[in-house]
N, C-alpha and C positions, 0 to 999 in steps of 0.2 A: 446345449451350451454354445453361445457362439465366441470363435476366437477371432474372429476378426467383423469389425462394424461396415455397411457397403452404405450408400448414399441411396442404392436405392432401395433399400431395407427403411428408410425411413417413411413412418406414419404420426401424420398431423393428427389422428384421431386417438392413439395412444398418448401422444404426447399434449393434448388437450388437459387428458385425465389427468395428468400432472397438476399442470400449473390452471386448473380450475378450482385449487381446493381454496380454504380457509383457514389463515393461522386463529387458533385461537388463544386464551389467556392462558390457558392449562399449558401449552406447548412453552408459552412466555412467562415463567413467574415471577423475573426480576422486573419485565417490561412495562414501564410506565405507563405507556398508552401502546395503542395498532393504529395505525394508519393504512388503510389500502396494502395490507397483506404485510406491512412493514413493521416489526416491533421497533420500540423507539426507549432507551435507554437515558435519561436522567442523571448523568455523570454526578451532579448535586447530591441526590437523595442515593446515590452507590456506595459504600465502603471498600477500597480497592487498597487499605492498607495492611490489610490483616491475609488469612487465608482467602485466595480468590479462587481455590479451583471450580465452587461451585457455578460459580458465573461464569468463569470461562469453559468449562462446561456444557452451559447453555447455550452460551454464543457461538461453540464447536457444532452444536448440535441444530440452529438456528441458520448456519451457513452450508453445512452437509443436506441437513433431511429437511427446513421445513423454508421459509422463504428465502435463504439464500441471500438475503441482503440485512444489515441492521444498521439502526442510525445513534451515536452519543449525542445525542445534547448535553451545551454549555461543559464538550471535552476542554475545553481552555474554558475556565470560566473568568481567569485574566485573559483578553484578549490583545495587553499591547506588546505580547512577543509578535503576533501575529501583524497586527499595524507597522510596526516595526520589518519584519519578514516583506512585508508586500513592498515598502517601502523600498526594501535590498533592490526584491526581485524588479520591480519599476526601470529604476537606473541600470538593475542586468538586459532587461529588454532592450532600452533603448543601444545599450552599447554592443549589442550583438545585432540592433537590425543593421547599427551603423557599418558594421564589418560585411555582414551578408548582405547588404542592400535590401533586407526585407524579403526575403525570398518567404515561399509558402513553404509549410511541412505537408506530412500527407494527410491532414485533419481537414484544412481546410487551406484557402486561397488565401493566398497574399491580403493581409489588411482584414480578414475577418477574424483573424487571432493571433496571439501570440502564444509560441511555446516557447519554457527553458530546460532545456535536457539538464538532467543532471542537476537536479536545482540542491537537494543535500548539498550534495558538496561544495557549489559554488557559497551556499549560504555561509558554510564552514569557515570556506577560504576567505571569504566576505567579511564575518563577523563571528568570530568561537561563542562569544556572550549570546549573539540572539542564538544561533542555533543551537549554544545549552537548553537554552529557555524554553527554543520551537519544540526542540524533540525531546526535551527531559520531559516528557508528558506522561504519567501512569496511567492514563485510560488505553491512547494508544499504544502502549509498550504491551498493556494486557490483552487488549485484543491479539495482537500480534503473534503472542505467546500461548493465547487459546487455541489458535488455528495453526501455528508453525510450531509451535515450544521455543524454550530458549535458542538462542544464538542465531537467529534469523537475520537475514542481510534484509538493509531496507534501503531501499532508491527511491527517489520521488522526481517528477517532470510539474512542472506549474503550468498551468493552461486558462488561457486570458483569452474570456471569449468575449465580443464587442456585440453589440444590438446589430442584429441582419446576422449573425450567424449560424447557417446554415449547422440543422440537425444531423449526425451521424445514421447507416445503415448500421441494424439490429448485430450485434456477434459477442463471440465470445475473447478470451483475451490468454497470455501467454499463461503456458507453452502451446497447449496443439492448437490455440485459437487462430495463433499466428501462421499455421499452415492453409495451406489451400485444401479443400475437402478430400482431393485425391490424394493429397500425401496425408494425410490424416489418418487415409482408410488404411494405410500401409502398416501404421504401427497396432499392435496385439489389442483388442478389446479390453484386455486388466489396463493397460494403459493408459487409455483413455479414460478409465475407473481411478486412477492415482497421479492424474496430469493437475487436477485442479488440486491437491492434498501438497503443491511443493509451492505454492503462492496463494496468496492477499490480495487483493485489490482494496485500494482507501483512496480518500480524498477529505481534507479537510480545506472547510469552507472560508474562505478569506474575505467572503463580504455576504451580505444576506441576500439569500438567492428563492424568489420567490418564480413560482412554476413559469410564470411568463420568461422569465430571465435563462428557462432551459436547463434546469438539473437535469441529471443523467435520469436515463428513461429506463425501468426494471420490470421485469417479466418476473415477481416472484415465485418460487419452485421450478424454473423453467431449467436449475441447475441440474436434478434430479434427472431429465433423460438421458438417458445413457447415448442415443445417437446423437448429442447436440452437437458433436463436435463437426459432423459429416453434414449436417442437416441444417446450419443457419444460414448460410447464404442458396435457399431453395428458396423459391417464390412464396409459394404459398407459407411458409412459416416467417417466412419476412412479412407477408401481410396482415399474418394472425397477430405478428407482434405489433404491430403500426395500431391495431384496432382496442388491444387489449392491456398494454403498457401501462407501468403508474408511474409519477411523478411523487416525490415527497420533497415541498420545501423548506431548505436550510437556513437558518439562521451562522451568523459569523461566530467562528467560536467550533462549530459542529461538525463532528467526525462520522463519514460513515465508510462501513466494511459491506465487502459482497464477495463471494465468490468468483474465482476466475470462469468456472463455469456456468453463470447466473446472464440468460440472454440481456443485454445492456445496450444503450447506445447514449452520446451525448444529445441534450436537448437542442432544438434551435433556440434562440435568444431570441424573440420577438416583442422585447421590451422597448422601450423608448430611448432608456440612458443609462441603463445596469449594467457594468462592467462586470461580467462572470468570472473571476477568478478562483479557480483551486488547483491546490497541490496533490497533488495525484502520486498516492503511494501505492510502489511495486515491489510488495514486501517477499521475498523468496527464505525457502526454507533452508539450514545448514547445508542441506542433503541434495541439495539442484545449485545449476545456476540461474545466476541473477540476470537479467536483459541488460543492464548496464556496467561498463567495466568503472569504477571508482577508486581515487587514489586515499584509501584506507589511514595508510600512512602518514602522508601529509595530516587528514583529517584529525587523524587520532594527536598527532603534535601539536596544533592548534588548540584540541578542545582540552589537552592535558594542559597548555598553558592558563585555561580559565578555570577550569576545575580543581587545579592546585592553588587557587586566593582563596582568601575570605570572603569575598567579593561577589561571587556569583548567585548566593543568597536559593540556592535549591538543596531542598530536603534529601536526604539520602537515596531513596525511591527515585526522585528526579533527577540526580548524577546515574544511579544505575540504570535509569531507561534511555537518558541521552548517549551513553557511553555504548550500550546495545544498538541505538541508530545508529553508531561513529562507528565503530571500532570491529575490526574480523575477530567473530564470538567462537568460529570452528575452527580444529588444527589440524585439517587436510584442506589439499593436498600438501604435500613436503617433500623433501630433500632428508628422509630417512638415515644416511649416512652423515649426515649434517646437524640433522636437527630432530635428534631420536629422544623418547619419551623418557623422560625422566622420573624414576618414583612414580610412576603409572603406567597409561595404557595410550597415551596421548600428549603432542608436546603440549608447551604452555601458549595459549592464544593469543594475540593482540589485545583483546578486551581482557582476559585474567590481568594479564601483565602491567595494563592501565590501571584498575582495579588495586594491583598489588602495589602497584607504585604510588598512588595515593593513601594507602593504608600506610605505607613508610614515610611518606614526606620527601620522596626523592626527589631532587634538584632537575630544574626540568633538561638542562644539557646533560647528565646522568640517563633520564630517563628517553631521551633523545638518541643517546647512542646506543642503550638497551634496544629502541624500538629498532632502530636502522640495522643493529648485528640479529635480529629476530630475522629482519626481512632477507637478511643475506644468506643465512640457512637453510631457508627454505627454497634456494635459489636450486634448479638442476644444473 
């Protein structure tokens, strides 16, 4: 048994055996088609309003043990929350290059793209209605909830990549991804076995993105080695990936999931005139933390203001996934002197309390000061 993983414990030739197999349909039986190792999910021909544990099921078992990545199509099969959405995010670029002068992130250089941190929220802050729309989506609430369970925190960053953009090196992503190999090696080998079990990786496709235009580039089952976390930035497995990599093109509208442990990198865009845009969800479980701090609160006021009309015109399924994107679903940590569990085991969450507040009809300056004396409780 080993308890802790070393870098130089790693082998390209075990780790070949992995990611040289073959999904097949037997592994996939909701799966529409396979693409290059990728099952490909039909949001259309899905029933996702009845019992879905067995698909989510699947999709648990599709992101653990067999390729590590899957793709919705036609998850919005309205696409003009999403038209709309990009629309937001457009005007959010231009008003942040203006404040930063266009500075680069660490993706890539100045002018070969643009990122908005924290794009949830700002969308929120933006517009309650669109990001009802955006994020009351039951495909990806289900995914979300196949791989996390309920009450999962979801953050998303938009990433607008321009023709000449320059492809990403192969890795993996938060938590230990985000480490250097040497601190990596530090934490307990089970760790490294339950770092990818507290997050998602998603992205949903804001315009149609065909291979030339650079979708992200997937190593599937490459999630399955257990040294990957020590071992992606080694030469030689960086090169194995450059050689063997797949591409799956998107269509606008389409959602896909992969594991944070699933070797990944962004395409280059060596199209002509294709503006790559997607939103990039970094969806974390109750149980960890999230990579981005988000003002919940705020959010959760906003979207109470649109989901208490008549007006917002989403099915019950779609207030309770968008309410899940918005709203803190977990009641730790707390101010247990303050804010101790009532008639249970656990207080009441922001998202019950939204939840309960629209079962009541309660007035939204009611439900305003509910939210704000919630947050005060929890204060140390």
């Amino acid at each position: 048994m080993q308890s802790y993983l070393s870098p130089q414990d790693c082998d390209l030739m075990q780790f070949t055996q992995h990611v040289e197999r073959q999904l097949i349909p037997q592994d996939v039986p909701h799966a529409h088609d396979i693409q290059r190792n990728v099952p490909i999910y039909d949001i259309n021909q899905l029933d996702l309003t009845g019992d879905t544990q067995e698909i989510k099921a699947e999709w648990a078992d599709v992101l653990r043990n067999t390729a590590g990545v899957l793709v919705l199509k036609n998850a919005y099969a309205d696409t003009k929350c999403i038209d709309a959405a990009t629309a937001i995010y457009a005007q959010i670029i231009v008003d942040e290059r203006t404040v930063s002068g266009g500075k680069p992130d660490h993706f890539a250089a100045s002018g070969a793209n643009d990122r908005i941190w924290n794009s949830a929220q700002k969308l929120c802050q933006y517009d309650p209605l669109v990001f009802a729309q955006y994020f009351g989506n039951v495909a990806v609430d289900t995914a979300c909830q196949a791989w996390l369970g309920p009450n999962y925190q979801l953050t998303a960053q938009v990433n607008l990549v321009r023709p000449g953009g320059a492809a990403q090196s192969p890795h993996r992503d938060y938590h230990l991804g985000f480490q250097p190999a040497a601190v990596a090696a530090t934490y307990p080998a089970h760790v490294h076995d339950f770092s990818p079990m507290l997050t998602l990786q998603g992205a949903v496709a804001h315009a149609d993105m065909p291979v030339e235009s650079g979708p992200t580039k997937f190593l599937p089952f490459s999630q399955i080695y257990r040294h990957g976390y020590v071992a992606f930035t080694q030469s030689n497995f960086q090169t194995y990936f450059e050689a063997h990599h797949i591409q799956v093109p998107l269509a606008k509208g389409d959602v896909l999931f992969f594991s944070p442990a699933l070797y990944h990198a962004g395409g280059a865009n060596v199209s002509r005139d294709i503006q790559r845009m997607a939103n990039l969800l970094q969806v974390s479980s109750a149980f960890g933390r999230a990579m981005e701090t988000i003002d919940r609160r705020d959010m959760t006021r906003r979207l109470y203001q649109v989901l208490s009309t008549e007006s917002h015109c989403l099915s019950p399924s779609q207030v309770d996934a968008a309410i899940s994107a918005c709203a803190e679903g977990y009641s730790f940590p707390t101010n247990l002197d303050t804010d101790p569990p009532i008639g249970g085991l656990a207080p009441e969450t922001q998202a019950a309390l939204c939840r309960r507040a629209l079962s009541s009809c309660m007035p939204q300056a009611e439900f305003e000061a509910a939210l704000n004396a919630q947050v005060m409780r929890k204060q140390a």
